[in-house]
N, C-alpha and C positions, 0 to 999 in steps of 0.2 A: 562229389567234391570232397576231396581229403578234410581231415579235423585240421591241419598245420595250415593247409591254406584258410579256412574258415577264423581263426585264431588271427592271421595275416590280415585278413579281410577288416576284422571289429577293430585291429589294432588301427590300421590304416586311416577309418572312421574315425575313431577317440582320439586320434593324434592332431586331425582335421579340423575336428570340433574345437580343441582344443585353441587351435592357431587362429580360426574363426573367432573364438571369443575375444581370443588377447586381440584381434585385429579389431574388433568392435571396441572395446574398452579403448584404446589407444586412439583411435581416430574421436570417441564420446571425450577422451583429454585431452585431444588437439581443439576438439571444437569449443570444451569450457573455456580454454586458458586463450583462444581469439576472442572470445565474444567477452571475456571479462580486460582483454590486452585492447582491443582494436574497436572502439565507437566507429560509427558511423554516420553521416547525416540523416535524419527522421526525416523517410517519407511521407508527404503530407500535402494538400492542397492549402494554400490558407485564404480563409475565410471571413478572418478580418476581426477587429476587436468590437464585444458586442455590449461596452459598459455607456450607458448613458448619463449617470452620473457616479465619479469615481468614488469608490467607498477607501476608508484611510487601511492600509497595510493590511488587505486580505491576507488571511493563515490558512485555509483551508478552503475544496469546493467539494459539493455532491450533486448527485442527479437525481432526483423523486420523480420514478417512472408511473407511477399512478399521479401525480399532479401535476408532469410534464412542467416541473420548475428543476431552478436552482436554488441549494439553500450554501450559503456563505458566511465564514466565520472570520472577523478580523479579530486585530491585537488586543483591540481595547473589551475583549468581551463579547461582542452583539451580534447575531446572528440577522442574514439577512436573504428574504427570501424574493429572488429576480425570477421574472419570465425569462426564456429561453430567448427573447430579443435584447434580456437585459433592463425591462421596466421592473421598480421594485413594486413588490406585492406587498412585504410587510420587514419589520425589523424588532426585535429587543434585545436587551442587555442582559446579560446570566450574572448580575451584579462584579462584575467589572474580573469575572475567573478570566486565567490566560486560558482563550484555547487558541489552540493551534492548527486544529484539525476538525475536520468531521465527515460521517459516512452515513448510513442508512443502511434498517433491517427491512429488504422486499417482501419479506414473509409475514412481516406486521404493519410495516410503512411508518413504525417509529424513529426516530434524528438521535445520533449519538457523535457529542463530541467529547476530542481529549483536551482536556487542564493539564498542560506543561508542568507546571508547578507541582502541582499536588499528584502527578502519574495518577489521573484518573479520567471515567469517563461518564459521562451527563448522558443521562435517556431523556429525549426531548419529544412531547411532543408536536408534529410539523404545523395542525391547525392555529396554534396560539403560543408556540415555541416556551411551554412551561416545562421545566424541570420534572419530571414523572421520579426518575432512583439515579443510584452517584454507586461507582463502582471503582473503589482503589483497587491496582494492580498492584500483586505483589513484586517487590524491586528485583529478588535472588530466583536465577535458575540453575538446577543442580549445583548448589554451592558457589556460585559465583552471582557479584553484585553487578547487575548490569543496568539498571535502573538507578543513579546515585542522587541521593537526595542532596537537592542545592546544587545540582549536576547543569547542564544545560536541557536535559528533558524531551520526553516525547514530543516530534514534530509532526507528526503524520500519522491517519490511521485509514484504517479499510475492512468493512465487514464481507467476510466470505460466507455466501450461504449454502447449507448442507444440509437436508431433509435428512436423513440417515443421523443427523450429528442430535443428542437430546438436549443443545439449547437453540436450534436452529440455523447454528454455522459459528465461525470465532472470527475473532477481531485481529487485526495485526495492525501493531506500531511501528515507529518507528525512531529511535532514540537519536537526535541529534547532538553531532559533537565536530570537532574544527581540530581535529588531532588523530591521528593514524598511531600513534607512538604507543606502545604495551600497556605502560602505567595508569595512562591518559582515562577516560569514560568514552569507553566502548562506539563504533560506529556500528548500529546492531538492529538488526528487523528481528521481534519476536509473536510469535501467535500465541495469543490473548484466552485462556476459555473462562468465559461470563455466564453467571447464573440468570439466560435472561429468561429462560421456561420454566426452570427449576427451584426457583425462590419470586415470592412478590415483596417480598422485603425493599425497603425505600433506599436501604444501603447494604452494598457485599461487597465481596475481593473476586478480583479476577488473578487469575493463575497464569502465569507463564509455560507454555507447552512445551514449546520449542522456539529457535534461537540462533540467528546467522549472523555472525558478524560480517560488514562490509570491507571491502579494499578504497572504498569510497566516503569522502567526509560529504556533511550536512546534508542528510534527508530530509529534504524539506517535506515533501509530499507523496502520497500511498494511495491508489485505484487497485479496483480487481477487473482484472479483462476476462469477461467470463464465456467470451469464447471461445479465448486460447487456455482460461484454468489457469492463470498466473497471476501475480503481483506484476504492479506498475510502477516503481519506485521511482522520484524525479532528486537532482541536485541542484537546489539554485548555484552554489558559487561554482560546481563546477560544471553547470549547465547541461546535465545527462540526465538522461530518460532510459531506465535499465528494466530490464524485464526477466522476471525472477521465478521461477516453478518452486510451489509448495515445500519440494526435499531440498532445494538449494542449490540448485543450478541458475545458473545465468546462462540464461540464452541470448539475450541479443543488448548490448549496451548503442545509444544513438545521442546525438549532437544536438541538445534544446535548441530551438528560434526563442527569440526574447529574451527579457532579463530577467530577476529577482523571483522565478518561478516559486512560488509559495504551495499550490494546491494544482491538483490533476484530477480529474474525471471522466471518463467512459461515459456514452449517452446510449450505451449498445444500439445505437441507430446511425450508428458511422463515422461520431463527432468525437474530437476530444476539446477538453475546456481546460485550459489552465489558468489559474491567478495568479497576476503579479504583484508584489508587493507596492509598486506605485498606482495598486488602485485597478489597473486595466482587467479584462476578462476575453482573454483569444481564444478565440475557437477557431478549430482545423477541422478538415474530412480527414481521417487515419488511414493512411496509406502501407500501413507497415501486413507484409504476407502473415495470415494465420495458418 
Protein backbone atom coordinates (compact mmCIF):
# COMPACT_ATOMS: atom_id res chain seq x y z
CA UNK A 1 0.00 0.00 0.00
CA UNK A 2 1.40 3.47 -1.05
CA UNK A 3 2.32 6.19 1.94
CA UNK A 4 -0.37 8.81 0.01
CA UNK A 5 -2.99 6.12 0.33
CA UNK A 6 -2.04 5.15 4.02
CA UNK A 7 -1.92 9.12 4.91
CA UNK A 8 -5.74 8.98 3.09
CA UNK A 9 -6.67 6.15 5.21
CA UNK A 10 -5.77 7.98 9.09
CA UNK A 11 -7.14 11.13 7.58
CA UNK A 12 -10.34 9.50 6.59
CA UNK A 13 -10.40 7.88 10.35
CA UNK A 14 -9.64 11.37 12.28
CA UNK A 15 -12.19 13.24 10.12
CA UNK A 16 -14.79 10.40 11.37
CA UNK A 17 -13.79 10.38 14.75
CA UNK A 18 -14.04 13.77 14.56
CA UNK A 19 -17.95 13.91 13.25
CA UNK A 20 -18.66 10.99 15.80
CA UNK A 21 -17.83 13.21 18.67
CA UNK A 22 -19.64 16.32 17.54
CA UNK A 23 -22.64 13.87 16.79
CA UNK A 24 -22.48 12.57 20.39
CA UNK A 25 -22.02 16.05 21.99
CA UNK A 26 -25.07 17.37 20.02
CA UNK A 27 -27.50 14.67 20.53
CA UNK A 28 -25.82 14.75 24.98
CA UNK A 29 -27.43 18.73 24.16
CA UNK A 30 -30.45 17.83 22.69
CA UNK A 31 -31.06 15.40 25.48
CA UNK A 32 -29.97 18.12 28.41
CA UNK A 33 -32.06 20.93 26.98
CA UNK A 34 -35.55 18.18 26.79
CA UNK A 35 -35.13 16.77 30.07
CA UNK A 36 -34.60 20.30 31.66
CA UNK A 37 -37.58 21.82 28.73
CA UNK A 38 -40.01 18.75 28.86
CA UNK A 39 -41.35 17.12 32.66
CA UNK A 40 -43.15 14.34 32.27
CA UNK A 41 -45.65 12.46 34.53
CA UNK A 42 -43.65 10.17 37.41
CA UNK A 43 -44.12 6.70 36.88
CA UNK A 44 -45.28 5.23 39.88
CA UNK A 45 -47.74 2.89 41.55
CA UNK A 46 -49.47 4.61 44.59
CA UNK A 47 -49.56 3.07 47.58
CA UNK A 48 -51.48 5.38 49.53
CA UNK A 49 -50.86 7.76 52.58
CA UNK A 50 -49.25 6.13 55.45
CA UNK A 51 -49.77 8.97 58.28
CA UNK A 52 -51.81 7.93 61.31
CA UNK A 53 -51.68 10.85 63.07
CA UNK A 54 -50.84 14.05 61.15
CA UNK A 55 -47.69 15.71 62.31
CA UNK A 56 -47.89 19.99 61.82
CA UNK A 57 -45.91 21.13 58.35
CA UNK A 58 -43.27 18.27 57.91
CA UNK A 59 -39.90 20.03 56.39
CA UNK A 60 -37.99 17.14 55.65
CA UNK A 61 -37.94 12.90 55.54
CA UNK A 62 -35.18 10.07 55.76
CA UNK A 63 -34.96 6.45 55.58
CA UNK A 64 -32.77 4.67 58.65
CA UNK A 65 -31.97 1.25 56.81
CA UNK A 66 -30.45 -0.28 59.90
CA UNK A 67 -33.70 0.67 61.98
CA UNK A 68 -36.13 0.31 59.09
CA UNK A 69 -37.93 3.69 60.38
CA UNK A 70 -38.69 6.98 59.29
CA UNK A 71 -37.18 9.98 60.92
CA UNK A 72 -39.12 13.41 60.08
CA UNK A 73 -38.51 16.94 60.74
CA UNK A 74 -41.25 19.59 60.97
CA UNK A 75 -41.29 23.54 61.19
CA UNK A 76 -41.56 24.03 64.56
CA UNK A 77 -38.19 22.25 65.38
CA UNK A 78 -39.10 18.28 66.51
CA UNK A 79 -38.01 15.50 64.94
CA UNK A 80 -40.08 12.65 64.71
CA UNK A 81 -39.28 9.03 64.44
CA UNK A 82 -42.45 6.68 62.43
CA UNK A 83 -42.45 3.06 61.65
CA UNK A 84 -42.67 2.40 57.99
CA UNK A 85 -46.70 1.97 58.51
CA UNK A 86 -46.48 5.34 59.93
CA UNK A 87 -46.89 4.44 63.96
CA UNK A 88 -44.68 7.02 65.98
CA UNK A 89 -41.85 5.57 67.81
CA UNK A 90 -40.62 8.74 69.40
CA UNK A 91 -40.36 12.64 69.00
CA UNK A 92 -38.16 15.71 70.42
CA UNK A 93 -37.68 19.24 70.03
CA UNK A 94 -34.02 20.65 68.84
CA UNK A 95 -35.21 23.61 70.97
CA UNK A 96 -37.44 25.19 68.61
CA UNK A 97 -34.07 25.59 65.49
CA UNK A 98 -35.86 25.86 61.90
CA UNK A 99 -34.95 22.83 60.17
CA UNK A 100 -36.03 22.10 57.23
CA UNK A 101 -34.41 19.01 56.16
CA UNK A 102 -32.78 15.95 57.12
CA UNK A 103 -30.71 13.00 55.92
CA UNK A 104 -28.53 10.12 57.36
CA UNK A 105 -24.81 8.84 57.40
CA UNK A 106 -25.20 4.76 56.42
CA UNK A 107 -21.57 4.43 57.27
CA UNK A 108 -22.23 5.55 61.05
CA UNK A 109 -26.23 5.47 61.23
CA UNK A 110 -25.86 9.07 62.66
CA UNK A 111 -29.28 11.87 61.66
CA UNK A 112 -28.29 15.18 60.33
CA UNK A 113 -30.40 17.98 59.85
CA UNK A 114 -30.24 21.42 58.19
CA UNK A 115 -31.24 25.00 60.33
CA UNK A 116 -32.52 27.33 57.56
CA UNK A 117 -31.75 30.09 59.48
CA UNK A 118 -28.40 29.63 60.78
CA UNK A 119 -27.15 27.44 57.13
CA UNK A 120 -26.22 24.90 59.40
CA UNK A 121 -26.36 21.33 60.26
CA UNK A 122 -27.19 19.23 63.57
CA UNK A 123 -25.41 15.55 64.03
CA UNK A 124 -28.17 13.67 65.74
CA UNK A 125 -28.06 10.97 67.31
CA UNK A 126 -31.23 8.57 66.01
CA UNK A 127 -31.48 6.31 69.60
CA UNK A 128 -32.52 9.46 71.65
CA UNK A 129 -32.31 12.14 68.86
CA UNK A 130 -29.58 14.47 71.08
CA UNK A 131 -27.51 16.99 69.42
CA UNK A 132 -24.01 15.09 69.13
CA UNK A 133 -21.84 18.63 66.87
CA UNK A 134 -23.38 21.78 64.82
CA UNK A 135 -21.66 22.40 61.59
CA UNK A 136 -22.08 26.02 59.81
CA UNK A 137 -21.65 26.02 56.13
CA UNK A 138 -19.80 28.53 54.72
CA UNK A 139 -22.23 31.00 52.61
CA UNK A 140 -19.32 32.04 49.43
CA UNK A 141 -18.30 29.74 46.75
CA UNK A 142 -15.50 30.84 44.50
CA UNK A 143 -16.29 34.46 45.31
CA UNK A 144 -19.84 34.56 45.06
CA UNK A 145 -22.49 34.67 47.91
CA UNK A 146 -24.86 32.07 47.47
CA UNK A 147 -25.93 31.23 50.85
CA UNK A 148 -27.36 34.94 51.94
CA UNK A 149 -27.81 35.57 55.43
CA UNK A 150 -31.59 36.67 56.24
CA UNK A 151 -31.97 35.05 52.70
CA UNK A 152 -34.80 32.46 52.50
CA UNK A 153 -32.32 29.54 53.18
CA UNK A 154 -31.35 26.11 52.88
CA UNK A 155 -34.42 23.83 52.26
CA UNK A 156 -33.26 20.51 51.69
CA UNK A 157 -30.47 18.30 52.15
CA UNK A 158 -28.95 14.77 51.36
CA UNK A 159 -25.94 12.81 52.50
CA UNK A 160 -23.93 11.09 49.64
CA UNK A 161 -21.82 8.26 50.77
CA UNK A 162 -18.11 7.70 49.36
CA UNK A 163 -15.77 5.18 51.11
CA UNK A 164 -12.78 6.70 48.90
CA UNK A 165 -14.00 10.29 50.27
CA UNK A 166 -11.81 10.95 53.94
CA UNK A 167 -15.05 12.25 55.65
CA UNK A 168 -17.06 9.46 54.42
CA UNK A 169 -19.21 11.04 51.49
CA UNK A 170 -20.59 15.01 51.46
CA UNK A 171 -23.87 16.58 52.05
CA UNK A 172 -25.72 18.52 49.48
CA UNK A 173 -28.35 21.53 50.01
CA UNK A 174 -30.31 22.94 48.65
CA UNK A 175 -31.00 26.79 48.85
CA UNK A 176 -34.58 27.94 48.45
CA UNK A 177 -35.68 31.10 46.76
CA UNK A 178 -39.27 32.17 44.90
CA UNK A 179 -37.27 34.24 42.16
CA UNK A 180 -35.39 33.24 38.98
CA UNK A 181 -34.31 36.98 38.39
CA UNK A 182 -30.02 37.69 38.36
CA UNK A 183 -30.15 39.91 41.52
CA UNK A 184 -32.55 37.85 43.36
CA UNK A 185 -30.69 34.70 46.00
CA UNK A 186 -29.76 32.21 43.79
CA UNK A 187 -32.06 28.87 43.15
CA UNK A 188 -28.88 26.66 43.80
CA UNK A 189 -27.98 22.81 44.86
CA UNK A 190 -24.41 22.91 46.44
CA UNK A 191 -22.20 19.96 47.88
CA UNK A 192 -21.34 20.34 51.25
CA UNK A 193 -17.66 18.78 52.62
CA UNK A 194 -18.17 18.23 56.56
CA UNK A 195 -15.43 17.36 58.86
CA UNK A 196 -17.39 14.41 59.90
CA UNK A 197 -14.01 11.82 60.41
CA UNK A 198 -11.64 14.46 60.36
CA UNK A 199 -12.40 16.51 63.47
CA UNK A 200 -14.48 15.39 66.79
CA UNK A 201 -14.93 18.86 67.78
CA UNK A 202 -18.63 19.77 68.92
CA UNK A 203 -18.55 22.57 66.24
CA UNK A 204 -16.83 23.31 62.48
CA UNK A 205 -17.54 24.81 59.07
CA UNK A 206 -18.45 22.95 56.35
CA UNK A 207 -17.14 24.23 52.83
CA UNK A 208 -18.95 24.58 49.68
CA UNK A 209 -17.48 22.29 46.88
CA UNK A 210 -19.36 22.75 44.24
CA UNK A 211 -22.46 24.63 42.92
CA UNK A 212 -25.52 24.38 40.38
CA UNK A 213 -27.74 26.94 40.02
CA UNK A 214 -31.40 25.88 39.13
CA UNK A 215 -33.86 27.00 36.10
CA UNK A 216 -36.22 26.02 38.78
CA UNK A 217 -37.71 28.02 41.98
CA UNK A 218 -38.31 26.52 45.68
CA UNK A 219 -36.42 23.34 46.51
CA UNK A 220 -38.20 22.17 48.82
CA UNK A 221 -36.57 18.59 49.09
CA UNK A 222 -33.18 16.41 48.41
CA UNK A 223 -32.85 12.31 48.22
CA UNK A 224 -29.78 10.45 46.82
CA UNK A 225 -30.80 7.56 44.45
CA UNK A 226 -28.10 5.34 44.86
CA UNK A 227 -28.84 3.27 42.25
CA UNK A 228 -28.94 5.48 39.58
CA UNK A 229 -25.69 7.86 41.64
CA UNK A 230 -27.84 10.94 41.39
CA UNK A 231 -29.74 13.58 43.31
CA UNK A 232 -33.44 13.79 43.76
CA UNK A 233 -34.35 17.11 43.83
CA UNK A 234 -38.36 17.85 44.55
CA UNK A 235 -40.41 21.47 43.95
CA UNK A 236 -43.37 22.05 45.91
CA UNK A 237 -44.96 25.10 44.14
CA UNK A 238 -43.97 23.88 40.96
CA UNK A 239 -44.64 20.33 41.70
CA UNK A 240 -41.42 18.51 40.06
CA UNK A 241 -39.33 15.78 40.93
CA UNK A 242 -35.90 16.37 38.93
CA UNK A 243 -33.10 14.13 38.79
CA UNK A 244 -29.61 15.59 38.80
CA UNK A 245 -26.06 13.65 38.12
CA UNK A 246 -23.29 14.86 40.44
CA UNK A 247 -21.49 17.23 37.28
CA UNK A 248 -24.84 18.78 36.58
CA UNK A 249 -26.82 17.22 34.31
CA UNK A 250 -30.34 16.86 34.34
CA UNK A 251 -31.55 13.95 33.36
CA UNK A 252 -34.88 13.41 33.69
CA UNK A 253 -37.34 16.35 35.06
CA UNK A 254 -41.19 14.57 36.11
CA UNK A 255 -44.79 15.84 37.26
CA UNK A 256 -45.28 15.43 41.28
CA UNK A 257 -48.87 13.68 42.41
CA UNK A 258 -49.77 15.66 45.61
CA UNK A 259 -49.47 19.01 47.07
CA UNK A 260 -47.16 21.02 49.20
CA UNK A 261 -44.21 18.28 48.77
CA UNK A 262 -41.88 19.39 51.60
CA UNK A 263 -39.51 16.07 51.87
CA UNK A 264 -38.51 12.95 49.50
CA UNK A 265 -36.86 9.72 50.31
CA UNK A 266 -35.61 6.55 48.68
CA UNK A 267 -36.16 3.31 50.79
CA UNK A 268 -33.70 1.72 48.16
CA UNK A 269 -36.34 -1.27 48.63
CA UNK A 270 -38.48 0.23 45.70
CA UNK A 271 -40.61 2.88 47.80
CA UNK A 272 -40.41 6.54 47.72
CA UNK A 273 -41.94 8.78 50.66
CA UNK A 274 -42.71 12.03 50.33
CA UNK A 275 -44.05 14.80 53.13
CA UNK A 276 -46.50 17.09 52.66
CA UNK A 277 -46.68 20.03 54.33
CA UNK A 278 -50.37 19.50 55.46
CA UNK A 279 -49.18 16.76 57.65
CA UNK A 280 -49.63 13.61 55.12
CA UNK A 281 -46.74 10.93 54.24
CA UNK A 282 -47.37 9.08 50.46
CA UNK A 283 -45.71 6.54 49.67
CA UNK A 284 -45.29 5.10 45.90
CA UNK A 285 -43.56 1.89 44.42
CA UNK A 286 -40.86 4.01 42.00
CA UNK A 287 -41.54 3.14 38.68
CA UNK A 288 -39.03 5.57 37.02
CA UNK A 289 -36.27 3.25 34.53
CA UNK A 290 -32.71 3.05 36.03
Amino acid sequence: MSYKRVLLIILIIGISSVLVYFLVRVEQATTKKTAESRPIALPYNWVGSITKKQIAEPSGITYHPTRRTLFLADDSGIIHELSLNGTLIQSKGLNERDIEGITMDPGTGLLYAAVEDDEAILELEPDNLTIQREFRIGRNFEGELLLRKGGMGIEAIAFVPDDSHPEGGTFWVGNQTFSLKPRDEPSVVCEVVVPLRSTKSKSAEGTIVRAYKMNFIDISGLAYDAQGDFLVLISDTTNLLVELKREGTILSQYLLPGDEQEGIVLDGLGYMYIAQENGEIIKLADRRLR
